[in-house]
NUSE-351442 format. One record per residue (C-alpha): x, y, z; residue in three letters. Coordinates in steps of 0.2 Angstrom, whole numbers, plus 2048, in hexadecimal, padded with zeros to 3 digits. Layout:
N
@x=X; y=Y; z=Z; paza=ALA
...
This chain:
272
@x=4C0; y=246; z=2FA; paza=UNK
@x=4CA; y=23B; z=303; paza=UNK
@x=4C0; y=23A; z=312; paza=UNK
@x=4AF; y=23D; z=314; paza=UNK
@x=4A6; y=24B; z=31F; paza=UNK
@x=498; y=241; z=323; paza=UNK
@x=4A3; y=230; z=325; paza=UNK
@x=4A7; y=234; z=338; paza=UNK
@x=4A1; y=22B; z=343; paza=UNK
@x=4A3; y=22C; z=357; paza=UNK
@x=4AB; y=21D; z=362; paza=UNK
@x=4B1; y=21E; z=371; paza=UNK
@x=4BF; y=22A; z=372; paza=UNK
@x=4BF; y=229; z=362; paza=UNK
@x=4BC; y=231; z=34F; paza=UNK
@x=4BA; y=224; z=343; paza=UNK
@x=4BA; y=22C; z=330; paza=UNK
@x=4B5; y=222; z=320; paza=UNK
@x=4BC; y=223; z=310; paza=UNK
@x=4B2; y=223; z=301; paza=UNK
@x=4B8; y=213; z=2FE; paza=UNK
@x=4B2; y=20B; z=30E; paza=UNK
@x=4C4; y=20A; z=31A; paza=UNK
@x=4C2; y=211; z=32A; paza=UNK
@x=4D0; y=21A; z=335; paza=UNK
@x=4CD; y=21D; z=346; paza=UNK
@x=4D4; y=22C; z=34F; paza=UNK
@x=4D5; y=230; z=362; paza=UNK
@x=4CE; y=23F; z=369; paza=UNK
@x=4D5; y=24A; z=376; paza=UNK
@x=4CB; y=24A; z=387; paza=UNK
@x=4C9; y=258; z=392; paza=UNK
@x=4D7; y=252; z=39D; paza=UNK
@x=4E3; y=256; z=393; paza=UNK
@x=4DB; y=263; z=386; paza=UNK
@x=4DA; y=26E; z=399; paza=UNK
@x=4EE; y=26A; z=39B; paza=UNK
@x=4F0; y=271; z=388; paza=UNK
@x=4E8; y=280; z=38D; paza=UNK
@x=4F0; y=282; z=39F; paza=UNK
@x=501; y=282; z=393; paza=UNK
@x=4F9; y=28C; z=386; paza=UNK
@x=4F4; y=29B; z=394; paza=UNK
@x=503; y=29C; z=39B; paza=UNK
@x=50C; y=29F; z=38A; paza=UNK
@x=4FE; y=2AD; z=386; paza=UNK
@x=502; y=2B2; z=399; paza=UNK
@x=515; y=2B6; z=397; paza=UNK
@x=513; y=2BF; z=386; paza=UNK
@x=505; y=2CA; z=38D; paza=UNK
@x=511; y=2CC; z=39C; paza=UNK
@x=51F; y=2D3; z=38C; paza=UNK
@x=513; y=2DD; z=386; paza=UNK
@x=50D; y=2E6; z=397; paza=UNK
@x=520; y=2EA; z=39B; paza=UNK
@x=526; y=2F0; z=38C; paza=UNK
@x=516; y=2FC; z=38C; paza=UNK
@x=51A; y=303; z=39D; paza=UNK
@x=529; y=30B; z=395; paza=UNK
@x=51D; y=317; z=38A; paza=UNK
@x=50F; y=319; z=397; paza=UNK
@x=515; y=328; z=39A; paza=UNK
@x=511; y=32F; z=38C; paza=UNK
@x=4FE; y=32B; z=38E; paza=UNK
@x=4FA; y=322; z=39C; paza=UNK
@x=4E6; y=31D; z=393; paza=UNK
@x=4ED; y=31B; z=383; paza=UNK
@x=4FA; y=30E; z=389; paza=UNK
@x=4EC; y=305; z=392; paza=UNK
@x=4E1; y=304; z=382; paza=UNK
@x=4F1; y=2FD; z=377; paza=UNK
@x=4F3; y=2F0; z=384; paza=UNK
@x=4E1; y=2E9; z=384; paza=UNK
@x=4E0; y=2E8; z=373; paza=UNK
@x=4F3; y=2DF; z=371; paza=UNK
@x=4ED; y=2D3; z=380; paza=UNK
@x=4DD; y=2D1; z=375; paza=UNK
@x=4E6; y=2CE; z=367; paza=UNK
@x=4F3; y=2C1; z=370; paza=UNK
@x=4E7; y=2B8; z=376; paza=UNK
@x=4DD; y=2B4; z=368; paza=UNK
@x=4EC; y=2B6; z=35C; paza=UNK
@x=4F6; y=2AB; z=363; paza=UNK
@x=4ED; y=29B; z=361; paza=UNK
@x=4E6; y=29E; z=351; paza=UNK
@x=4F8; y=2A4; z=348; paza=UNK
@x=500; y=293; z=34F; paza=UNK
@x=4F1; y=289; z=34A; paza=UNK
@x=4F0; y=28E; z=338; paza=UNK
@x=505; y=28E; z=33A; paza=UNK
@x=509; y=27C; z=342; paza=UNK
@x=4F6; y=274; z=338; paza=UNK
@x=4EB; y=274; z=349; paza=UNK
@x=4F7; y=275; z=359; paza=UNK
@x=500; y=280; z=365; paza=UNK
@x=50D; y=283; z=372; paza=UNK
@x=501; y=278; z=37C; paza=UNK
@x=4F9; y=26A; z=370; paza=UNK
@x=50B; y=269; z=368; paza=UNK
@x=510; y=265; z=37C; paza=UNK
@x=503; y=258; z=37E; paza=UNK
@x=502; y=252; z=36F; paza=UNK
@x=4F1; y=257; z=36A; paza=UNK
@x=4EB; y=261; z=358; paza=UNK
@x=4DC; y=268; z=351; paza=UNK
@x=4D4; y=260; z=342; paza=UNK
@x=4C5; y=262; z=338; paza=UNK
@x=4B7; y=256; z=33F; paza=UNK
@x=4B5; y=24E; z=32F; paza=UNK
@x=4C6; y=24D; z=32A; paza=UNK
@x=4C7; y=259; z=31D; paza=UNK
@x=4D5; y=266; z=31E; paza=UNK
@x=4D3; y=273; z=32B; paza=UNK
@x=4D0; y=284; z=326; paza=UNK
@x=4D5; y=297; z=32C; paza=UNK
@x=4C3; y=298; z=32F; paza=UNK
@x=4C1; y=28A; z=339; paza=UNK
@x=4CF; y=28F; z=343; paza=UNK
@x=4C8; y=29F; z=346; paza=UNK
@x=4B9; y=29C; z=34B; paza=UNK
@x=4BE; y=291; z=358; paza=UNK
@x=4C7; y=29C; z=35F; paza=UNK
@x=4BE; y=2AB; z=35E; paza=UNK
@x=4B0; y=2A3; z=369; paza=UNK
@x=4BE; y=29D; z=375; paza=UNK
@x=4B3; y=2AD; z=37F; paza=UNK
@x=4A5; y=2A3; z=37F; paza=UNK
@x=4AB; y=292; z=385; paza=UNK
@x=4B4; y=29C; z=393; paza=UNK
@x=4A4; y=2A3; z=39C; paza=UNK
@x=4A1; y=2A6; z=3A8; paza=UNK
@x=4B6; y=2A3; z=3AE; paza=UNK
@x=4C4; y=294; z=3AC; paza=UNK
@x=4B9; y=28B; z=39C; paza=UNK
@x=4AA; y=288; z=3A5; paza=UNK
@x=4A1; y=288; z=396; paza=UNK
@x=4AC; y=280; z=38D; paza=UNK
@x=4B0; y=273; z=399; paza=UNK
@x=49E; y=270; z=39A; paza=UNK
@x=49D; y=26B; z=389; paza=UNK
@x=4AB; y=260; z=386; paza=UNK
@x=4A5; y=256; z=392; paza=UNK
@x=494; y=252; z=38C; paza=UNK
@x=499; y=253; z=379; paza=UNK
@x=49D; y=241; z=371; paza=UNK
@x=4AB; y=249; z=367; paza=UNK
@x=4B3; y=254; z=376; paza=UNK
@x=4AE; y=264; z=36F; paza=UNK
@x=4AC; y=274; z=378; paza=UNK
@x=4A1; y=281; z=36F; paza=UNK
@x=4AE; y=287; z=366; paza=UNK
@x=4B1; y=275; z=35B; paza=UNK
@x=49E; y=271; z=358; paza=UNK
@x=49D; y=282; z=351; paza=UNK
@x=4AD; y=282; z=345; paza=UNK
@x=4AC; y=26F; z=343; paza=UNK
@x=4BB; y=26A; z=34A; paza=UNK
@x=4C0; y=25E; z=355; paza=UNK
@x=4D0; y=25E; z=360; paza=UNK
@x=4DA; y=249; z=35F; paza=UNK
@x=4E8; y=242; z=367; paza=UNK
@x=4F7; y=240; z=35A; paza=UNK
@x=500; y=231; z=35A; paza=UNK
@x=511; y=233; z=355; paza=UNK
@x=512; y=22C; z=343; paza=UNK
@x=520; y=21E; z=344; paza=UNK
@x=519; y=20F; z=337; paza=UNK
@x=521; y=1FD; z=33D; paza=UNK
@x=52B; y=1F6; z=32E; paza=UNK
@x=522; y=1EB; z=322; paza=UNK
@x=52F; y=1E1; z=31A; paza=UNK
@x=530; y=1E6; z=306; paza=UNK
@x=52D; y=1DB; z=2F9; paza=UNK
@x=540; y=1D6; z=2F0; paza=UNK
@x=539; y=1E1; z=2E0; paza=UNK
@x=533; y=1F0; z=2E9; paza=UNK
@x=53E; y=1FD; z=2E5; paza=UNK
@x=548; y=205; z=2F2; paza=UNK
@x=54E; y=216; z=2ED; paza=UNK
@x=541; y=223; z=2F2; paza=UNK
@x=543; y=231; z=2E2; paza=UNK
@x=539; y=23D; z=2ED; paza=UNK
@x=549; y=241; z=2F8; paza=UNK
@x=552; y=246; z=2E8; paza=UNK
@x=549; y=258; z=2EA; paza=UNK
@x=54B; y=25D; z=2FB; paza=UNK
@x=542; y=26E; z=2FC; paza=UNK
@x=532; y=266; z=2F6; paza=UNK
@x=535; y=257; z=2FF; paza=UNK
@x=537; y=266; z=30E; paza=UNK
@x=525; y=26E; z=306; paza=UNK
@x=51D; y=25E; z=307; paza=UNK
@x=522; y=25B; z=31B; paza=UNK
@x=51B; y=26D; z=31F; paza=UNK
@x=50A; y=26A; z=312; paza=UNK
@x=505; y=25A; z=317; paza=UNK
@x=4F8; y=259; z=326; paza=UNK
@x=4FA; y=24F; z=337; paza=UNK
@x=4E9; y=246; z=331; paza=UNK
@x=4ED; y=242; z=31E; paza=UNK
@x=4FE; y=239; z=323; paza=UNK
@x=4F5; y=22F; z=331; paza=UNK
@x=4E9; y=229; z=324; paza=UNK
@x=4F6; y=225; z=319; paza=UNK
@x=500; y=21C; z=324; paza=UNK
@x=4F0; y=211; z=329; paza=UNK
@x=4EF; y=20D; z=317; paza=UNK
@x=502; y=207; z=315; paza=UNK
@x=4FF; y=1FE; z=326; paza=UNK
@x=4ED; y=1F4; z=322; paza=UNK
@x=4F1; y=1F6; z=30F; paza=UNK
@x=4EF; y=1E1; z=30F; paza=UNK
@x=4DD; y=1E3; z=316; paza=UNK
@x=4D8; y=1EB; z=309; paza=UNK
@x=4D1; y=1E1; z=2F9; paza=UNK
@x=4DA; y=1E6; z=2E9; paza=UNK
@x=4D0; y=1F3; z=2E2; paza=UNK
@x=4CB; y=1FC; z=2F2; paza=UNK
@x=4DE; y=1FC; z=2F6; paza=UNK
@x=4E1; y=205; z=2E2; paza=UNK
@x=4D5; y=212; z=2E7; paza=UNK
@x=4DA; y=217; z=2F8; paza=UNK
@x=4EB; y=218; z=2F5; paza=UNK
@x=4E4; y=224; z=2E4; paza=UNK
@x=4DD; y=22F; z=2EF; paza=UNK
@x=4EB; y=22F; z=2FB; paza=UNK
@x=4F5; y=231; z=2EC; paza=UNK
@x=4EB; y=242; z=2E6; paza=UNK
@x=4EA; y=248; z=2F7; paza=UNK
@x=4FD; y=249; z=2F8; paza=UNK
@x=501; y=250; z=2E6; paza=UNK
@x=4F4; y=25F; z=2ED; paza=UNK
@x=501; y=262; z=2FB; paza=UNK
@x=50F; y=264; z=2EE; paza=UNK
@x=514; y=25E; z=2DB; paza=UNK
@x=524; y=254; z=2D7; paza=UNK
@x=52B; y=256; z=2C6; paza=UNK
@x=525; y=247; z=2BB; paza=UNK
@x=535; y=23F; z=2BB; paza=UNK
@x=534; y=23D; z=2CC; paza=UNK
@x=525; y=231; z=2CC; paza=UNK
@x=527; y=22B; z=2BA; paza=UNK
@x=524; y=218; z=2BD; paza=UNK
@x=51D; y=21A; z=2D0; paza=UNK
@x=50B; y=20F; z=2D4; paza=UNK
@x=4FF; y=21D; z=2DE; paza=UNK
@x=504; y=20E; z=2EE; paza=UNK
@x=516; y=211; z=2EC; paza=UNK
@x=514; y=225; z=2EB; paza=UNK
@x=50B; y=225; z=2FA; paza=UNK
@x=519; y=21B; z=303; paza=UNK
@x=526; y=226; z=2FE; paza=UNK
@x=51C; y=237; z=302; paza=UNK
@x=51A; y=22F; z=310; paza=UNK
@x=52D; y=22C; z=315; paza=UNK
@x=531; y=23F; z=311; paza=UNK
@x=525; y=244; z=31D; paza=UNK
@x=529; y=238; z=32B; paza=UNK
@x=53B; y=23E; z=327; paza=UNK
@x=543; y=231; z=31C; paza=UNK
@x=53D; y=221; z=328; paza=UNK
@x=53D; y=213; z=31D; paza=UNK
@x=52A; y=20C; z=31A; paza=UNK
@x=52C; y=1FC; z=313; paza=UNK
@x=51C; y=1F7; z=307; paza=UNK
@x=519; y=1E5; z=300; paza=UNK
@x=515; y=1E8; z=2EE; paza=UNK
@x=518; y=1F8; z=2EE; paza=UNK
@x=526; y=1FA; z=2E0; paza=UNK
@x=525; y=203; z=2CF; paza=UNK
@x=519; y=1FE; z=2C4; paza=UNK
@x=50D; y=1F4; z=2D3; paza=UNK
């Protein structure tokens, strides 16, 4: 595993995950504020689709006038509760609304979110709502250290502000190769963008940014395990990565999914 479960630990606004090898990243959580905004955004998008829904069944209510109204409440059932779970397991832990304000869902300990996860959250979304307007729920991100409604302590997630991955350039050493062999295969260079989580390519961009903090054989195993992590998401042929150090393959998976921005790495070459 590349981050460990039990490694989280709870600052101030803040989920800080260790790795097995003893680096910490530290990852800000979303506050109520602004979770409440997601959802405002989120509720009128289920809002206007149930709106759809009810107006194209007025056409058949003739028909049956009971019958129509029992298809409605079970398609505004199951647009409301649809909804966000299909776009959370689509776009890995956001909507309409978190994708707005910048927010996602993650597993608390760092590991990759599940379906199950995600459906549980959401299927007691009914509970956090009690008695109206998230009272419940409201209740509970306040008083919990993670800003976790009922939903997120039961399904072990927790909701984080995502910063937008940019890395500043690190000037390259004059060896380190330039030419990224990656980009040669575009529709798994395509796979690797859609596979990758928001949470695995904020570690690894820590790890190219504080990579001289680390002492040399800590530095070997993190970036192994970046390494691993990434070659889960998708395989490149082996004449791809023939020659490539674990550090320089995690740079280079790392500019495919930021979409080609060049990550500089000081002795991050072939062979390093």
């Amino acid at each position: 595993m590349l981050v460990s479960g039990a490694g989280g630990q709870i600052g101030v606004n803040k989920l800080a995950i260790h790795t097995p090898e003893g680096v910490r990243f530290d990852l800000a959580l979303a506050g109520p504020a602004t979770r409440f905004l997601a959802w405002f955004m989120d509720a009128l998008v289920i809002y206007g689709a149930a709106g759809v829904c009810g107006r194209g069944l007025n056409y058949v209510q003739f028909l049956n006038r009971d019958l129509v109204q029992a298809v409605f409440v079970i398609l505004l059932f199951l647009v409301t509760i649809g909804y966000p779970i299909t776009l959370e397991w689509m776009w890995r832990g956001q909507t309409v609304g978190k994708r707005i304000f910048g927010l996602r869902v993650m597993d608390a300990g760092g590991r990759r979110l599940s379906f199950g996860q995600i459906a549980l959250r959401n299927l007691l979304r009914f509970v956090d709502g009690l008695p109206l307007l998230y009272l419940v729920g409201g209740v509970a991100l306040v008083l919990s250290k993670r800003c976790q409604r009922l939903g997120d302590m039961v399904a072990g997630t927790v909701v984080i502000r995502q910063k937008k991955l940019v890395l500043p350039m690190i000037p390259p050493s004059p060896d380190a190769a330039q030419f990224n062999s990656l980009l040669e295969y575009p529709h798994l260079a395509a796979r690797l963008r859609q596979s990758v989580s928001a949470g695995l390519a904020q570690v690894a961009m820590e790890a190219v940014v504080r990579r001289d903090e680390l002492a040399a054989n800590p530095r070997i195993e993190v970036f192994q395990a970046l390494g691993e992590k990434f070659r889960e998401c998708v395989k490149f042929p082996d004449e791809a990565v023939a020659g490539l150090s674990e550090e320089r393959f995690v740079r280079d998976c790392l500019e495919v999914v930021l979409g080609g921005t060049k990550v500089g790495l000081r002795g991050g070459g072939r062979g390093a």
